[in-house]
SENUFI-974134 format. One record per atom (N, C-alpha, C): residue in three letters; y, z negated, x. Coordinates in steps of 0.001 Angstrom, whole numbers, padded with zeros to 6 digits, always signed. Layout:
REM residues N
ALAYZX/...
***
This chain:
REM residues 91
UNK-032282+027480-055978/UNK-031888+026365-055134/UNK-032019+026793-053678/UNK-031018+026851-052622/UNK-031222+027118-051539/UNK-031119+026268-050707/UNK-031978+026220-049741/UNK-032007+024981-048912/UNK-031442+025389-047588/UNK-031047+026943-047049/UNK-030380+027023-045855/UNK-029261+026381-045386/UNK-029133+025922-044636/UNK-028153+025194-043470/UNK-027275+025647-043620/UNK-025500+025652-043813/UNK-024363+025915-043942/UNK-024278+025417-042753/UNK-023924+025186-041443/UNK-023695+024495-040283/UNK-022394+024182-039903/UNK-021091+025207-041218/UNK-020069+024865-041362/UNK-019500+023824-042285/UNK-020878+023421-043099/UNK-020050+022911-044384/UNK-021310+021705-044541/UNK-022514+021762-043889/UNK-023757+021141-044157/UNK-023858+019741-042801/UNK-023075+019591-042167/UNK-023057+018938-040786/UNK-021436+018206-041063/UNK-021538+016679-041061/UNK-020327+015811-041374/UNK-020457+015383-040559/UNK-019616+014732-039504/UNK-019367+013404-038724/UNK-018632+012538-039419/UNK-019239+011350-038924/UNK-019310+010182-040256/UNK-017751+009981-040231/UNK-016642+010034-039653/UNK-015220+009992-039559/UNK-015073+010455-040753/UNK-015551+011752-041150/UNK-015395+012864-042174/UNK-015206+012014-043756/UNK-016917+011452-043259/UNK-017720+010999-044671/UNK-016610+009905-045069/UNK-015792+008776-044219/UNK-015174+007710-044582/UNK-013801+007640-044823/UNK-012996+009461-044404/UNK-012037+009606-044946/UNK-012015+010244-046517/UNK-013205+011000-046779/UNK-013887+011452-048176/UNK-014785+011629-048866/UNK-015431+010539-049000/UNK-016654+010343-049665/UNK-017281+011229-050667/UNK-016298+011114-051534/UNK-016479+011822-052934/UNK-016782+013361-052669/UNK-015828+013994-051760/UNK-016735+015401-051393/UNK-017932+015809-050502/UNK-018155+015001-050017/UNK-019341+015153-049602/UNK-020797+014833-050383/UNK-020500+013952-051574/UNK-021052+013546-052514/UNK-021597+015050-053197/UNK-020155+015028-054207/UNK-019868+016478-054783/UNK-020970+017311-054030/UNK-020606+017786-053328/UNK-021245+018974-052114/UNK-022922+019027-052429/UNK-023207+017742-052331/UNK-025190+017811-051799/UNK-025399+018021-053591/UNK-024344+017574-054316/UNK-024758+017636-055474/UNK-025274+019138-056543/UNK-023420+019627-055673/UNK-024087+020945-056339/UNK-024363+021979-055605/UNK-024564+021875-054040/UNK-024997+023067-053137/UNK-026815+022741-053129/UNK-027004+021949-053582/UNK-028906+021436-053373/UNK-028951+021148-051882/UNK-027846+021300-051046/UNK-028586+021217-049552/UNK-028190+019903-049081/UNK-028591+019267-048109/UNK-028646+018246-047859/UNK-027320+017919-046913/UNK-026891+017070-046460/UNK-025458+017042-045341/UNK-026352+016274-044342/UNK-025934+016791-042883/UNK-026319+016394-041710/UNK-024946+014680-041507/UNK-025223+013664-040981/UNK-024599+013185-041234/UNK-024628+013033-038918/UNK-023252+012863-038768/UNK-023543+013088-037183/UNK-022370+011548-036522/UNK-022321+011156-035644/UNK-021678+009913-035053/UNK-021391+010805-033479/UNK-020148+011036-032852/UNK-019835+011322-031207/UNK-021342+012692-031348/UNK-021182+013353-032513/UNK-021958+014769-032036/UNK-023722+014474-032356/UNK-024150+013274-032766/UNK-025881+013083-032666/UNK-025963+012947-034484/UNK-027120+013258-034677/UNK-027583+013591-036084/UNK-027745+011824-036279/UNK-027160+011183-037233/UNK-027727+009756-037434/UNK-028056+009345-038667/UNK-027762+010476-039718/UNK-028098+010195-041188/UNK-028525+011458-041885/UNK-028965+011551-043153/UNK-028941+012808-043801/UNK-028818+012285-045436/UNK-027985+013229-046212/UNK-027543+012429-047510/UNK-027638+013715-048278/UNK-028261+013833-049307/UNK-028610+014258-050337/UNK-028583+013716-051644/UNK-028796+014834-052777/UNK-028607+014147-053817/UNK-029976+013314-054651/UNK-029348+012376-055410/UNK-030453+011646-055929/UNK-031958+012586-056377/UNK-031444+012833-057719/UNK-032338+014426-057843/UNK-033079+015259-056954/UNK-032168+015629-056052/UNK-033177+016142-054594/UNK-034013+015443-053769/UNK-033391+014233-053791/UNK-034413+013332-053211/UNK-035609+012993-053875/UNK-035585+012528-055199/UNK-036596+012021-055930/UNK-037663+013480-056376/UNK-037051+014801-056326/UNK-037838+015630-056593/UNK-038691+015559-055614/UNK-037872+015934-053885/UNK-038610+016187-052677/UNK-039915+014847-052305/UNK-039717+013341-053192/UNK-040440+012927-053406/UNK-041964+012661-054102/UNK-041343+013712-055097/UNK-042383+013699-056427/UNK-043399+014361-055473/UNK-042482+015891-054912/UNK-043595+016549-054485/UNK-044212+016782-053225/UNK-043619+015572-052182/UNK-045094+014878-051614/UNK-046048+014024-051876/UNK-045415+013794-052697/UNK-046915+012732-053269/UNK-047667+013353-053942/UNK-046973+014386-054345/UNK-048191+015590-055180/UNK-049074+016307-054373/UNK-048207+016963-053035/UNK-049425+017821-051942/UNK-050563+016832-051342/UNK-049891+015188-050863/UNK-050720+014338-050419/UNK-052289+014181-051703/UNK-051802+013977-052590/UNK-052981+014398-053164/UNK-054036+015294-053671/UNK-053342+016488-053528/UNK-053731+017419-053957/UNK-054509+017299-052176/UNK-054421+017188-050646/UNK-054800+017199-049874/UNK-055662+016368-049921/UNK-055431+015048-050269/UNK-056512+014397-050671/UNK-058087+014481-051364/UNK-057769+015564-052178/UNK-058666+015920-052951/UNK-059420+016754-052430/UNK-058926+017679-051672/UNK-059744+018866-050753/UNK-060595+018039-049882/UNK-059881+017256-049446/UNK-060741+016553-048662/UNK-061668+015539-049114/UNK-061588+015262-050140/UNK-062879+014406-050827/UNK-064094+015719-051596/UNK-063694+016756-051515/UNK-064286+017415-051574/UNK-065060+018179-050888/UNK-064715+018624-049810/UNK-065484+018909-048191/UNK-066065+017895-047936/UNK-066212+016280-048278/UNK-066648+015718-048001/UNK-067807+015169-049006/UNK-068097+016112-049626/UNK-069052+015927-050965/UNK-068385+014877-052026/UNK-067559+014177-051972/UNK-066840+012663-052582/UNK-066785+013508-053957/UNK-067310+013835-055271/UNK-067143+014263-056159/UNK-067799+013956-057758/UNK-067093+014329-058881/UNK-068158+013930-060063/UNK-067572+014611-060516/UNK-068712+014915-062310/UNK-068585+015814-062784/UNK-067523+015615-063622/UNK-067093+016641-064475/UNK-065839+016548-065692/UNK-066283+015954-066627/UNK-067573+015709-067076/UNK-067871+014136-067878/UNK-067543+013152-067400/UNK-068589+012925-066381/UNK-068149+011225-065568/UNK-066373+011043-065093/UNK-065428+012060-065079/UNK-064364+012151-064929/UNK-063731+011701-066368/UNK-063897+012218-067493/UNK-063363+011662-068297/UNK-063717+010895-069327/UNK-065277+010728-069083/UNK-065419+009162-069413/UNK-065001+007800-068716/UNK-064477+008232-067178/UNK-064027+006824-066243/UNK-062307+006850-066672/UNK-061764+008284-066958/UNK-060640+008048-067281/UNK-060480+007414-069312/UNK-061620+007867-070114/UNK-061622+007155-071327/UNK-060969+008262-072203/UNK-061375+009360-071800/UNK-060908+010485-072657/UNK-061781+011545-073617/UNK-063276+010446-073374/UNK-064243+011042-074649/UNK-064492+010080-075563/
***
């Protein structure tokens, strides 16, 4: 999956997007990269595909916790792998 910038093909002005939707659709779908969406030259949207989105979602909410955790840990905030999975109900 590559996420580099096409700056020829990755950057729409919305004129673009409303004379052809469907390829620009197409595009984020199967290039993985995202489309710059632009109005008189200024960046005002960015459109990607569902999939890419909901992944690039999954996996901040995954580092946020995983950061989370470091930090409840530097901060002594911890229990053991019993009390862990007896609070989760897995003995």
């Amino acid at each position: 999956m590559s996420m580099t910038t096409i700056f020829s093909e990755d950057i729409v002005p919305l004129g673009d997007l409303k004379v052809n939707p469907g390829r620009v659709v197409h595009q984020v779908d199967i290039t993985h990269r995202p489309v710059l969406l632009t109005n008189r030259g200024r960046g005002v949207a960015v459109m990607q595909s569902l999939k890419d989105y909901e992944a690039a979602t999954e996996e901040r909410v995954f580092m946020k916790a995983v950061l989370q955790g470091i930090a409840d840990i530097e901060e002594g905030r911890t229990v053991s792998l019993a009390d862990a999975k007896k609070r989760l109900g897995l003995v």
